[in-house]
C-alpha positions in Angstrom: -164.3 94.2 77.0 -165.2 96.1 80.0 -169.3 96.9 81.3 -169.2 100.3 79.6 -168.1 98.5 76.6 -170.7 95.9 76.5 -173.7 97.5 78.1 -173.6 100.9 78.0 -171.5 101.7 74.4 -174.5 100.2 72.7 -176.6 102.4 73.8 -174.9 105.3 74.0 -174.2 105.0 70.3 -177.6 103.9 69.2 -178.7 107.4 70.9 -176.4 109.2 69.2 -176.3 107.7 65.5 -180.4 107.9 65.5 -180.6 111.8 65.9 -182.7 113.3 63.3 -179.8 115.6 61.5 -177.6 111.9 61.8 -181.2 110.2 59.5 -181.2 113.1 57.4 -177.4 112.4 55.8 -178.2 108.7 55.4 -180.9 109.5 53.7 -179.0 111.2 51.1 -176.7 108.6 50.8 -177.6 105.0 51.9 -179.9 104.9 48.5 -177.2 105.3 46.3 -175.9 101.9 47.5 -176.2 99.3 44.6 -175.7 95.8 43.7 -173.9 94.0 46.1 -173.1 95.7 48.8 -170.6 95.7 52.1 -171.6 98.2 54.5 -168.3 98.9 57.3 -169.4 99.5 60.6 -173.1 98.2 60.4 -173.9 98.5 64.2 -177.4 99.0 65.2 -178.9 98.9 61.5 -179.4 102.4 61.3 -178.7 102.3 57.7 -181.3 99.6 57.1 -184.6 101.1 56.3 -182.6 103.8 53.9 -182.1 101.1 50.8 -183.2 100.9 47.9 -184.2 97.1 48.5 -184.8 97.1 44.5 -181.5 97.8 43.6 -179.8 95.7 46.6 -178.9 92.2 45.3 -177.1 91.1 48.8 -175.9 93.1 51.9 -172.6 91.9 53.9 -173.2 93.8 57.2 -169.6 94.0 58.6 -170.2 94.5 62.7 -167.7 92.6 64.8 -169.8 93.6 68.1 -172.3 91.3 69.0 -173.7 93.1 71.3 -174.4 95.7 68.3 -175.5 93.1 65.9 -178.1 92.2 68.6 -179.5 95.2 68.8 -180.2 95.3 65.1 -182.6 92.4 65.3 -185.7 94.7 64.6 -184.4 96.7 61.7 -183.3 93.2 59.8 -186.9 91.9 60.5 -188.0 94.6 58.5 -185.8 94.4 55.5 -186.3 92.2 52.6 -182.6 92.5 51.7 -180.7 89.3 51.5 -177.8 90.2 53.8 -175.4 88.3 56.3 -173.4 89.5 58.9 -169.2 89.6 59.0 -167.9 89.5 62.3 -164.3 90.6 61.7 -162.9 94.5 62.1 -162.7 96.3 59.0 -158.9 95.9 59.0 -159.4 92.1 58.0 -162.3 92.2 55.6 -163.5 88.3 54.9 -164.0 88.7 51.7 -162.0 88.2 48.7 -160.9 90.7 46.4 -163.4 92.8 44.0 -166.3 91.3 45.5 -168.4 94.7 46.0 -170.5 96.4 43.8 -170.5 99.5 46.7 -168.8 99.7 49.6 -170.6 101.8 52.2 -169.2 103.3 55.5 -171.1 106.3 57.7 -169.8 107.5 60.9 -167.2 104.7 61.3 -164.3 106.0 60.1 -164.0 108.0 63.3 -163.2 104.8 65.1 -161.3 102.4 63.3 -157.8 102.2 64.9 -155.8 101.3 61.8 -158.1 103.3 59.2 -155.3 103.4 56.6 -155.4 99.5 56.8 -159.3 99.6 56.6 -159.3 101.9 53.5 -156.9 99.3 52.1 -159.1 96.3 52.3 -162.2 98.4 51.2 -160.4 98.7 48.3 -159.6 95.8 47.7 -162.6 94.5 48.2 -164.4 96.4 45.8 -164.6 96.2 41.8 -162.9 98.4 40.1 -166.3 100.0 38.5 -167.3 100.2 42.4 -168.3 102.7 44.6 -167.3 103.6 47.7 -170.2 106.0 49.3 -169.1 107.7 52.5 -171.4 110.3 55.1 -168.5 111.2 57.9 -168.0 113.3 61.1 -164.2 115.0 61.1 -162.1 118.0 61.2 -164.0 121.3 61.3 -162.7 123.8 58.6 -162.5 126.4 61.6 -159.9 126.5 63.7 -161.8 127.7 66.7 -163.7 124.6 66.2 -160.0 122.5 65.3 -158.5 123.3 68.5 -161.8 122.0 70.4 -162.0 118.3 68.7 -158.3 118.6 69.7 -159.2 119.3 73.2 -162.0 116.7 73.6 -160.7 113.8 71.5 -158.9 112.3 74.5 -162.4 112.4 76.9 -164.2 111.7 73.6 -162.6 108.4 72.4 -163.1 107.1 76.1 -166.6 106.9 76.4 -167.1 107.3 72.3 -165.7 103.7 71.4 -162.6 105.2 70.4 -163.9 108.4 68.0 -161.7 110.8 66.9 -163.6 113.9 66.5 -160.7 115.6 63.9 -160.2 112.7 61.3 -159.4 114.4 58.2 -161.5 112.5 56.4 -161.1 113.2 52.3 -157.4 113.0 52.9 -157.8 109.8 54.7 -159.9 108.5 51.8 -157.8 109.8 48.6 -154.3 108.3 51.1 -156.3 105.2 50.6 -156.4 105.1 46.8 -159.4 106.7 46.1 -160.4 109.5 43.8 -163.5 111.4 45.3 -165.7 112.3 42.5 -168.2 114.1 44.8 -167.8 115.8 48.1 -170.0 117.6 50.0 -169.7 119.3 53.8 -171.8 121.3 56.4 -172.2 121.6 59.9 -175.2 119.5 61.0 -178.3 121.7 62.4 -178.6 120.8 66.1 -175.4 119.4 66.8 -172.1 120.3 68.9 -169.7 122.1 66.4 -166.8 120.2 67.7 -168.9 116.8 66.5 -171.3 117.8 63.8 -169.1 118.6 60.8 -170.0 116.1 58.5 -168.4 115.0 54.7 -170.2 112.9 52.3 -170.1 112.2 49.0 -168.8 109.4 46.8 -165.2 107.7 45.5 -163.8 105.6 43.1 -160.3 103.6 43.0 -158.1 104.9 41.7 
């Protein structure tokens, strides 16, 4: 792991993943979390203070950078969530199968190199009465828009920690054997068209 990597990333990403349009869409969707719960790609914590602590039983918080786990210190402080960290990718969850009452990823899908394999173990890992709760960033619906994530990707991934800024991400989700049962999308207010089309919503296995 390089400087940028370890110094600057973190903070690059906890700028960018704290905007106020990027709190607004976890708010609609980090309280539907339930039970027990694996959240992929927990980074900073910016997910923390959006539970429903009362209808949390247990949190795995699967970050494998410790430099990001570090800087989520504060938020756990806060929480009265029994949770514990996972330090593996999301590739090789470390838990065993149908484990999760919800599985919940935001703005991480972007980044996983094998997100295919990801999806795989998330579903695996989850009951089959489970939930997997998504809030996304991906391909724009205008091709204007299209061919400028196409453009940028390259520059974007560099100093992005790998982010694609085109995932398509409901086909990426049903590929991975879900069946969305509630999808919603918009461009976020405030933010760069080529970044700020966001997906969230909710999926089952099917």
């Amino acid at each position: 792991m390089g400087l940028y990597d370890r110094y600057l990333l973190p903070l690059v990403l906890g700028a960018a993943m704290g905007t106020k349009p990027v709190r607004y869409q976890r708010k609609k969707v980090v309280p539907r979390a339930q039970g027990r719960v694996l959240e992929i790609g927990f980074g900073a914590g910016h997910n923390l203070p959006f539970y429903d602590a009362a209808r949390v039983s247990h949190l795995w918080a699967l970050e494998p950078s410790k430099e990001m786990r570090a800087r989520a210190a504060s938020r756990i402080a806060q929480s009265a969530i029994p949770m514990e960290f996972l330090d593996l990718p999301s590739e090789q969850i470390p838990l065993d199968d149908r484990q999760a009452d919800t599985v919940l990823v935001t703005y991480t899908l972007c980044t996983i190199p094998d997100v295919m394999r990801a999806l795989s173990e998330m579903r695996r890992v989850l009951k089959d009465d489970g939930r997997l709760i998504f809030c996304e960033h991906g391909e724009a619906p205008d091709e204007n828009v299209r061919k400028w994530q196409r453009r940028l990707t390259p520059a974007w991934k560099a100093i992005g920690g790998g982010c694609h800024l085109g995932r398509k991400i409901p086909a990426l989700i049903r590929d991975g054997g879900f069946r969305i049962d509630d999808l919603q999308t918009m461009y976020l207010p405030g933010t760069p068209r080529f970044a700020g089309f966001n997906y969230w919503g909710e999926a089952q296995k099917r």
